[in-house]
N, C-alpha and C positions, 0 to 999 in steps of 0.2 A: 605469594610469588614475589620472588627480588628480580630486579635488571636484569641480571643476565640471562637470568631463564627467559625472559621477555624478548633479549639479544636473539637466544639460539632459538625461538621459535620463530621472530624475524629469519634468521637464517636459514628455515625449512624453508618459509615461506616462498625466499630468492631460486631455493629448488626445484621450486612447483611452481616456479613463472609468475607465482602472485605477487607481484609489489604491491598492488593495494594492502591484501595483507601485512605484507611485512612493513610496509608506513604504521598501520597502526599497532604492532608488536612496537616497531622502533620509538613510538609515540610514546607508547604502553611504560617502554621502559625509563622514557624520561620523564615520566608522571614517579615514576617508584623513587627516580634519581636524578634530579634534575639538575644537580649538581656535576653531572659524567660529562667531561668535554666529549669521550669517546662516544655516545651514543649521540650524541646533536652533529656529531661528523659522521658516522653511518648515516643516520636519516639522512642528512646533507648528499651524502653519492646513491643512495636512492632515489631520490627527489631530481636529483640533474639527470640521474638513468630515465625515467619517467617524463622528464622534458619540463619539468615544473622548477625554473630556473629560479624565481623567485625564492621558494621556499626552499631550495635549496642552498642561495647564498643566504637566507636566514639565519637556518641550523651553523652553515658554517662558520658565520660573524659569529654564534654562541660558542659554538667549539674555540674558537680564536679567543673571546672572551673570556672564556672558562681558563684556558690554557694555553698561553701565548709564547709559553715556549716549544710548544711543537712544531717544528718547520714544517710538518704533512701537514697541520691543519692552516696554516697560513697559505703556503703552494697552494692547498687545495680552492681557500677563497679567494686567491687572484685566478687563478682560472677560471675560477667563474667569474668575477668581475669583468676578465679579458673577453668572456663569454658574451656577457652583456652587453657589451661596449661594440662589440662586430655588429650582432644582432641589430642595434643600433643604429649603426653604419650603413648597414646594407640597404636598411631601408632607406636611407638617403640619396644611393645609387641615383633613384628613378626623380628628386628632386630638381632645379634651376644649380646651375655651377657651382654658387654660393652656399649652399648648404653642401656641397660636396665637400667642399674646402673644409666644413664642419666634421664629415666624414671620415677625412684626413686627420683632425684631431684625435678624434675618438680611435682611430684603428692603432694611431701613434702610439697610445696611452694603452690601447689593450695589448699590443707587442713588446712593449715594457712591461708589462705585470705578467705577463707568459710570453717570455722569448720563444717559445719553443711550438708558436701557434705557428703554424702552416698555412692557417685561415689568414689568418693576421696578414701575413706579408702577403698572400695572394692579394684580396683584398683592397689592402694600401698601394700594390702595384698597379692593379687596377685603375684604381682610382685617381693615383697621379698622371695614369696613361689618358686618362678622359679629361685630364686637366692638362695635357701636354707637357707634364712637368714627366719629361723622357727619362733624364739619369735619375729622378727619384724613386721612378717606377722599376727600371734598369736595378738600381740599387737592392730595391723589395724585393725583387721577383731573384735577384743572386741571394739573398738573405733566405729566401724559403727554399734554392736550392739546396743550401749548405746542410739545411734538415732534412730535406727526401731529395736526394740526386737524382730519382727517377721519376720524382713529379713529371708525367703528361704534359701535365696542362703549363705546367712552371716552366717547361723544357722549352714547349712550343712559343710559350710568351717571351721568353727568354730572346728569342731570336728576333724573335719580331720587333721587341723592343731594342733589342743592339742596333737593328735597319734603322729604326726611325729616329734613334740618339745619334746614328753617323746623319743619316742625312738631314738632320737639323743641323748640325756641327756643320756642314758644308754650305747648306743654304745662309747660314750665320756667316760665317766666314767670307762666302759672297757678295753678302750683305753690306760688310764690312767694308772689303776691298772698292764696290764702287760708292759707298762714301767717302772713303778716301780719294779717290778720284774726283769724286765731283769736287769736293775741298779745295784742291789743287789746282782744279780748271775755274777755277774764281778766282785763285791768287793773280 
């Protein structure tokens, strides 16, 4: 048996709902050819289909390794890194403020390697919303519009966060005005 016969039985396997299966055809075939960037990026979108995040940025750093000129197999490992990097994040959610801020790192860093995460910018808007940082959230949360204009949940935070970016704006600005006053009335 060569790869690719190992490939198309994998690819029955996707037929028949078996991924387990088809991991070990995919497997099968990088044992024959372990030299195929193509087959270490298959296994790789099985492996992320399957929730097995790890072993599937594995495969894909080998696919990357093997063949660094393929922009599919690059794209494909910054999504999943981006992947990571949320998963990450989120669990920091329920953390002390300070590791939020941490949070904030990590979701920065995943929305740069996949502009195109949706996750991402909710996310980060989230989370600068729980850190009062209003136009950063404000910001996120127009950035995930730009990618689904019918985001629900984007829509609705969308609003919420423009209220509470005006009335920090105004309560600042109040702020302002009677220190300026008080300034004056000491002169």
């Amino acid at each position: 048996m060569d790869g690719e016969t190992a490939i198309r039985k994998a690819y029955e396997s996707i037929l028949k709902h078996d991924f387990e299966q088809a991991v070990a055809w995919f497997e099968q075939a990088i044992t024959l050819d372990p030299g195929k960037a193509a087959y270490h990026y298959k296994l790789s979108i099985t492996y992320a289909r399957s929730n097995k995040l790890e072993k599937a940025i594995e495969h894909a750093q080998q696919a990357v390794d093997l063949d660094g000129r393929d922009e599919h197999y690059a794209f494909h490992l910054q999504h999943l890194q981006a992947k990571r990097l949320l998963f990450t994040a989120e669990k920091l959610f329920d953390e002390p403020e300070e590791r939020l801020w941490l949070a904030v790192e990590l979701l920065k860093e995943a929305v740069e390697l996949d502009p195109l995460s949706v996750e991402g910018f909710l996310l980060l808007g989230m989370a600068y919303h729980r850190l009062g940082e209003y136009a950063q959230a404000l910001r996120s949360i127009k950035e995930l519009l730009k990618l689904d204009p019918q985001h629900t949940i984007g829509r609705r935070l969308s609003a919420d966060y423009e209220q509470k970016w005006k009335q920090y704006m105004k309560n600042a600005t109040l702020r302002g005005m009677l220190a300026e006053r008080n300034e004056n009335s000491h002169e």
